[in-house]
C-alpha positions as CSV (number, residue, x, y, z in Angstrom):
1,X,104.1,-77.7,107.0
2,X,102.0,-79.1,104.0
3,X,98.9,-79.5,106.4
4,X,99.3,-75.5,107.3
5,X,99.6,-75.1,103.4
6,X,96.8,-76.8,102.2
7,X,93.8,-74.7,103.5
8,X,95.7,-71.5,102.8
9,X,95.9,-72.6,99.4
10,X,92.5,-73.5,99.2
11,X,91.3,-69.8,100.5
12,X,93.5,-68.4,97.9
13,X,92.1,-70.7,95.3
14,X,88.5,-69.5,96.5
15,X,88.9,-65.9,96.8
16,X,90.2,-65.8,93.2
17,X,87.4,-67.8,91.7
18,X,85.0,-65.2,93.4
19,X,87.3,-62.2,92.4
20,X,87.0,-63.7,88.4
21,X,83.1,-64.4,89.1
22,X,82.4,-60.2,89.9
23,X,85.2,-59.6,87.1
24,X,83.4,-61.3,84.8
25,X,79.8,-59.7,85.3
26,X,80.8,-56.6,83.4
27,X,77.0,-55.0,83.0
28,X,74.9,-54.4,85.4
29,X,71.7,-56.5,83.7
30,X,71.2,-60.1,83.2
31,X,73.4,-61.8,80.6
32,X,71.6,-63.4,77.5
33,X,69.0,-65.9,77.5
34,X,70.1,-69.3,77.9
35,X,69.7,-71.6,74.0
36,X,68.8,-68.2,72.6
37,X,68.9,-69.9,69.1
38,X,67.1,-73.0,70.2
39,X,64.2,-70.0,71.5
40,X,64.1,-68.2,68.8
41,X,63.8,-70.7,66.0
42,X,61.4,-72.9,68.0
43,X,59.3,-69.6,68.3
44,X,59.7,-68.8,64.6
45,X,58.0,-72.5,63.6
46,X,55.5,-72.3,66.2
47,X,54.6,-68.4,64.7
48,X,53.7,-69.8,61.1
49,X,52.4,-73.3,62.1
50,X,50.3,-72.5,65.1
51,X,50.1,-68.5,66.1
52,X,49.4,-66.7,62.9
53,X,49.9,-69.6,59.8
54,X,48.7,-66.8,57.5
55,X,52.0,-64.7,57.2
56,X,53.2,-67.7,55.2
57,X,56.2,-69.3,55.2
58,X,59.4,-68.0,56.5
59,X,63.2,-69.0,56.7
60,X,63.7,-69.7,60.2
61,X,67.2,-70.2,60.0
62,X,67.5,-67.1,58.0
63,X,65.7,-65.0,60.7
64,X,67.9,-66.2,63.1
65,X,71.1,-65.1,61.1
66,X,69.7,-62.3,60.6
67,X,69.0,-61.4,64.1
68,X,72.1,-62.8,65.4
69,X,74.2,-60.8,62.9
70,X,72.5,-57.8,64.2
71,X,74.8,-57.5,67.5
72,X,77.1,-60.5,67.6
73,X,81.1,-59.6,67.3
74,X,79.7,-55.9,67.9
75,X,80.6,-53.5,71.4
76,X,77.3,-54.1,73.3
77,X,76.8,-50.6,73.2
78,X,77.2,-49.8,69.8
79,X,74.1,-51.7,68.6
80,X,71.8,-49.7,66.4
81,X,68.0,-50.0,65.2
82,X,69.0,-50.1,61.3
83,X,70.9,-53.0,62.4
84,X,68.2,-55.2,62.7
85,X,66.6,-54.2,59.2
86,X,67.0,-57.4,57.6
87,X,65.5,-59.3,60.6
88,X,62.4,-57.2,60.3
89,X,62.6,-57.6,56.6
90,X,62.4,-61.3,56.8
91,X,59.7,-61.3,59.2
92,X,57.4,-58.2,58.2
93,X,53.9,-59.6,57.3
94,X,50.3,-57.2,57.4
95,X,49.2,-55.9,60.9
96,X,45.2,-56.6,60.3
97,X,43.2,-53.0,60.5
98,X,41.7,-52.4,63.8
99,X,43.8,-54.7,66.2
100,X,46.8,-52.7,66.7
101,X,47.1,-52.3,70.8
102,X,49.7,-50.1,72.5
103,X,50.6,-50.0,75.9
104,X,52.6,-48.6,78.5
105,X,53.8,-50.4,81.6
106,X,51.3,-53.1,81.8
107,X,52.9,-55.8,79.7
108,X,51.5,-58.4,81.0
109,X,47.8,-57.4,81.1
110,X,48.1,-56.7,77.1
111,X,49.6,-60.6,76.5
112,X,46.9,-61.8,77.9
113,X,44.3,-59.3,76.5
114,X,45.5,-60.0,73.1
115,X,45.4,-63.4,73.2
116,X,48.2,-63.9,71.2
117,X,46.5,-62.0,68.5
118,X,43.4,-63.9,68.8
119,X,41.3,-60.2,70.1
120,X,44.3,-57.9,69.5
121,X,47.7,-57.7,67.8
122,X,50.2,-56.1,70.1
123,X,54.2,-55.2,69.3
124,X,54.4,-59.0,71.1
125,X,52.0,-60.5,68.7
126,X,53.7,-59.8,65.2
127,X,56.5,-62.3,64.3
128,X,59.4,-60.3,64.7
129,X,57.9,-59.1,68.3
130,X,56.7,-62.9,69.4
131,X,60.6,-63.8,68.1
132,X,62.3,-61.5,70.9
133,X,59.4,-61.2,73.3
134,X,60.9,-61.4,77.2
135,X,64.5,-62.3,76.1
136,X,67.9,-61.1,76.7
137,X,70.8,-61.1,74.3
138,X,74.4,-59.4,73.9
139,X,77.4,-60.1,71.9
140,X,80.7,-58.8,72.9
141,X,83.1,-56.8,70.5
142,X,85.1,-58.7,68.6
143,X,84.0,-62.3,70.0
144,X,81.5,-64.6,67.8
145,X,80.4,-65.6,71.0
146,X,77.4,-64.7,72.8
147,X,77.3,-62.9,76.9
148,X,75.6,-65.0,79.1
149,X,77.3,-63.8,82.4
150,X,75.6,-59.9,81.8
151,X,74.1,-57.5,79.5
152,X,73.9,-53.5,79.7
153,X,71.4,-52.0,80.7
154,X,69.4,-48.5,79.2
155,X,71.4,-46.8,82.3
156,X,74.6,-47.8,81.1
157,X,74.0,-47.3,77.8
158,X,71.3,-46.4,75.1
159,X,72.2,-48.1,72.1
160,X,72.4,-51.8,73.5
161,X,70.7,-54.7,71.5
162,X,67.7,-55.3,73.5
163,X,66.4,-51.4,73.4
164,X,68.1,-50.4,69.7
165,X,65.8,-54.0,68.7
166,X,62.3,-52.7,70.2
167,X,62.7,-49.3,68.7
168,X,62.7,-50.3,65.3
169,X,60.2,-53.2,66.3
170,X,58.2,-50.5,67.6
171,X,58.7,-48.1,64.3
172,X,57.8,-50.5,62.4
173,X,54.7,-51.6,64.6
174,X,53.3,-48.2,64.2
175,X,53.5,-47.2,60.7
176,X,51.7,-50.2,59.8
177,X,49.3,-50.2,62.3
178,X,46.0,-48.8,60.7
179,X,42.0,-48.2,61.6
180,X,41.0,-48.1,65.4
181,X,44.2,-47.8,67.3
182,X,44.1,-48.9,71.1
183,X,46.0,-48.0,73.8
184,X,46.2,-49.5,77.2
185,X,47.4,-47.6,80.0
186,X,48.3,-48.3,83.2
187,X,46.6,-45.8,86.0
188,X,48.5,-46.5,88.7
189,X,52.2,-46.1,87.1
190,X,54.4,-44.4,89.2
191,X,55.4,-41.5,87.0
192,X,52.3,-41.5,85.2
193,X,49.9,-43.3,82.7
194,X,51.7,-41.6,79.6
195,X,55.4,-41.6,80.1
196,X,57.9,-39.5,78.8
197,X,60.2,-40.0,77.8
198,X,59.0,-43.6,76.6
199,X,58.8,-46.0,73.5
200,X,54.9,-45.0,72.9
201,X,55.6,-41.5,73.6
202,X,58.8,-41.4,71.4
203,X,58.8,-44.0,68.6
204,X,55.4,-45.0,68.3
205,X,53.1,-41.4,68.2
206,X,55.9,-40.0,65.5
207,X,55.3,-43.2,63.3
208,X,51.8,-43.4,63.1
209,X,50.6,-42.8,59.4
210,X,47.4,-39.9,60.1
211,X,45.7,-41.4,56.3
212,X,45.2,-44.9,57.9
213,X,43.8,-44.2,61.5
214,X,40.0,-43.5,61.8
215,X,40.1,-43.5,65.9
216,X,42.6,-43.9,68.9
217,X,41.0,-45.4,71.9
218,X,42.6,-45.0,75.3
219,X,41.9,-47.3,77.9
220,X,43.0,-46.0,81.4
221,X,43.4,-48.8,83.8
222,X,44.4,-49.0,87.6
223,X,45.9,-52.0,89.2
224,X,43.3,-53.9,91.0
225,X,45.6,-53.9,94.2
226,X,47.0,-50.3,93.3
227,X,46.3,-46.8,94.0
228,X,44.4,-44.5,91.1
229,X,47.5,-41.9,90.3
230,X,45.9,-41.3,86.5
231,X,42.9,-40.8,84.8
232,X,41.1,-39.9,81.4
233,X,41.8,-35.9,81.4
234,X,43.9,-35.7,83.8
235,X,47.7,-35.3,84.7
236,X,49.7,-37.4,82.0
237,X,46.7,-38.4,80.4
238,X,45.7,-35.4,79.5
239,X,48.6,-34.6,78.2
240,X,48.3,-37.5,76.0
241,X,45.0,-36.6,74.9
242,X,46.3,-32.9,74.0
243,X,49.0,-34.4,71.8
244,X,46.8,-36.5,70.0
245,X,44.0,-34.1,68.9
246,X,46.8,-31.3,68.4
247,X,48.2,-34.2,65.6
248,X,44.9,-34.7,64.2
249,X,43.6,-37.6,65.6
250,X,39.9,-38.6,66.9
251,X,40.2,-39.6,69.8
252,X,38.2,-41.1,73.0
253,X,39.5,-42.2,76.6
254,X,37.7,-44.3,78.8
255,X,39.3,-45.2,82.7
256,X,38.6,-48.8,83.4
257,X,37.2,-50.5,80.9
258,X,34.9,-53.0,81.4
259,X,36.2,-55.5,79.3
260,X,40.2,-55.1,80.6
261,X,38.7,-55.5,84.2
262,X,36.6,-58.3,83.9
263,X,40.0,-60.1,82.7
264,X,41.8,-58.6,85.8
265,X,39.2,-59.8,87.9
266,X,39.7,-63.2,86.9
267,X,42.6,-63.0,89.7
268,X,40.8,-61.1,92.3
269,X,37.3,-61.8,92.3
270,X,36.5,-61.4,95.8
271,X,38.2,-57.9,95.6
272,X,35.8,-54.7,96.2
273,X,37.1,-53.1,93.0
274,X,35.0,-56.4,91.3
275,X,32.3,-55.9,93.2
276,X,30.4,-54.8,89.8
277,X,31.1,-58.5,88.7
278,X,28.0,-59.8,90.8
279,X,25.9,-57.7,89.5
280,X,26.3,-59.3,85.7
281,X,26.8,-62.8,87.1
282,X,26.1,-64.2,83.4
283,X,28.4,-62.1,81.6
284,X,31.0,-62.9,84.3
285,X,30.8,-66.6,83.4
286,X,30.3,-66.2,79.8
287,X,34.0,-64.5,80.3
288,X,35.1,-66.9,82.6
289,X,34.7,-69.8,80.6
290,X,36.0,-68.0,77.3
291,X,39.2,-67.0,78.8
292,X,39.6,-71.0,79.9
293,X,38.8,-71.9,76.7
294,X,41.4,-69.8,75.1
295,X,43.9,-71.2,77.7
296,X,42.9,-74.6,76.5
297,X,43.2,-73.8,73.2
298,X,46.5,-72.5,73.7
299,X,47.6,-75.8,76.0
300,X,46.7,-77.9,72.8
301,X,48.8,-75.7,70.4
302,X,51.8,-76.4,73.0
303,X,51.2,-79.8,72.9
304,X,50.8,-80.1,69.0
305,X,53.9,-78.0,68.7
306,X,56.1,-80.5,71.3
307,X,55.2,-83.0,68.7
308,X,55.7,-81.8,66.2
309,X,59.2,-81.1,66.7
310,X,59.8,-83.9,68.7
311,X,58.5,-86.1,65.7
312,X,56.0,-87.7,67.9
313,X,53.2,-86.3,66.3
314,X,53.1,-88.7,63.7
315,X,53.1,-91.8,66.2
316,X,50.1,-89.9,68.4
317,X,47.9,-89.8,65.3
318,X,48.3,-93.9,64.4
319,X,47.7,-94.7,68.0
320,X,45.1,-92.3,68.6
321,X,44.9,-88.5,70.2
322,X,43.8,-89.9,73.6
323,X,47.8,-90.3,74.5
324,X,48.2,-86.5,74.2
325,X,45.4,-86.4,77.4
């Protein structure tokens, strides 16, 4: 009798942890970012050390606080932008004149063409973008605690942290951005270069400030593997462009820029769409070898930055650099 019982009380014992596991998952998106605090803070140092030193110094613990405070013991779907007005408080600092880059669906192309603010300063690049850049986070209502197991989604619900946080990040970004404005676009977008709605189309156009923009340059680029659905006057574009001069604005559009594809074809250079890259093999290289040393130089503030929070970096410079190699 107790052998019969054993493996039906082991199924039981299963199906219920795997009954808990799909209770348990109450959104439908990815639950918060594992040592969220750790990630944060460690970003925060490595911001005003490494990144951008010249915002000055900053309360890292405070930021966090701050941010935290924001959404923790809160309904996940109750979260609003003005919450996180003392976070952008504590890390405003000056968006430099003529680096300001907006984009749409192509947010990997613009970290890497921005260089971490080395050509361009993206949403990404400020400090209170580069805090919350790629990460997930939720509280749950009346729990100090933080949801790892799932988050809600813009579906489920439109005032959740991660989407009330990049509105006001992207407020912000915008009425502070100032001189030549750039804007990176993504021609083969299902949808459309120029969503709408969308955070460009909806927070960022209504913020910017008309007395501090001399030029907004569009840059229309297709995937090098995708198809070409958008274009400089054309379709979403071109209703983009009509907004723009109806507000005002000076504005110029060019479809794949030279520059932006040269840095795409850095992963397909053998691709037809690259084809022009033989024909300037110097300036090619001259890229080439700038982008690796920018990745270098961005392997070596890694490195410096392990150290230096590991308190190793002390040690390395007695017994020599040559260690870190």
């Amino acid at each position: 009798m107790m052998s019969l019982f054993s493996p039906l009380l082991f199924v039981s014992v299963l199906c219920m942890n795997s009954f808990s596991a799909v209770q348990g998952k109450k959104w439908k998106g990815e639950g918060t970012t594992q040592n969220l605090e750790s990630i944060v803070i460690g970003r925060c140092y490595e911001y005003i050390r490494l990144v951008n030193p010249a915002v000055g110094e900053k309360n890292c613990s405070q930021i966090w606080e701050a941010f935290k405070n924001a959404f923790i013991n809160k309904d996940p779907c109750s979260i609003l932008p003005e919450d996180y007005e003392l976070f952008i408080n504590l890390t405003f600092h000056t968006i430099p004149p003529n680096k300001s880059l907006f984009w749409e669906n192509n947010q990997l192309l613009v970290t890497s063409l921005a260089a971490r603010g080395r050509r361009y300063m993206s949403v990404g690049d400020t400090l209170f973008g580069f805090l919350a850049d790629f990460l997930i986070w939720c509280g749950q209502a009346d729990s100090p605690g933080l949801d790892y197991e799932s988050c809600p989604t813009m579906a489920e619900c439109e005032n959740n942290a991660v989407d009330s946080f990049w509105r006001i990040a992207s407020v912000t970004y915008a009425k502070h951005s100032s001189g030549v404005i750039h804007v990176l676009l993504n021609g083969s977008a299902e949808g459309g270069a120029y969503p709408q709605p969308g955070f460009f189309a909806d927070y960022e156009i209504p913020n910017f400030q008309k007395d501090k923009i001399s030029q907004i340059v569009i840059w229309v680029v297709d995937d090098i593997e995708g198809p070409d659905r958008d274009s400089c006057g054309t379709n979403s574009v071109k209703t983009l462009e009509t907004r723009l001069k109806t507000l005002g604005f000076d504005v110029t559009c060019t479809d794949n820029y030279k520059s932006v594809m040269f840095l795409l074809c850095l992963d397909y250079p053998d691709h037809s769409k690259c084809a022009f890259a033989s024909e300037s093999p110097d300036l090619l290289s001259l890229v080439m070898a700038a982008e690796v040393q920018l990745q270098l130089a961005c392997l070596w503030e890694g490195l410096y930055m392990h150290s230096y929070i590991d308190g190793v970096l002390p040690a390395v410079q007695k017994g020599g650099g040559q260690h870190l190699l």
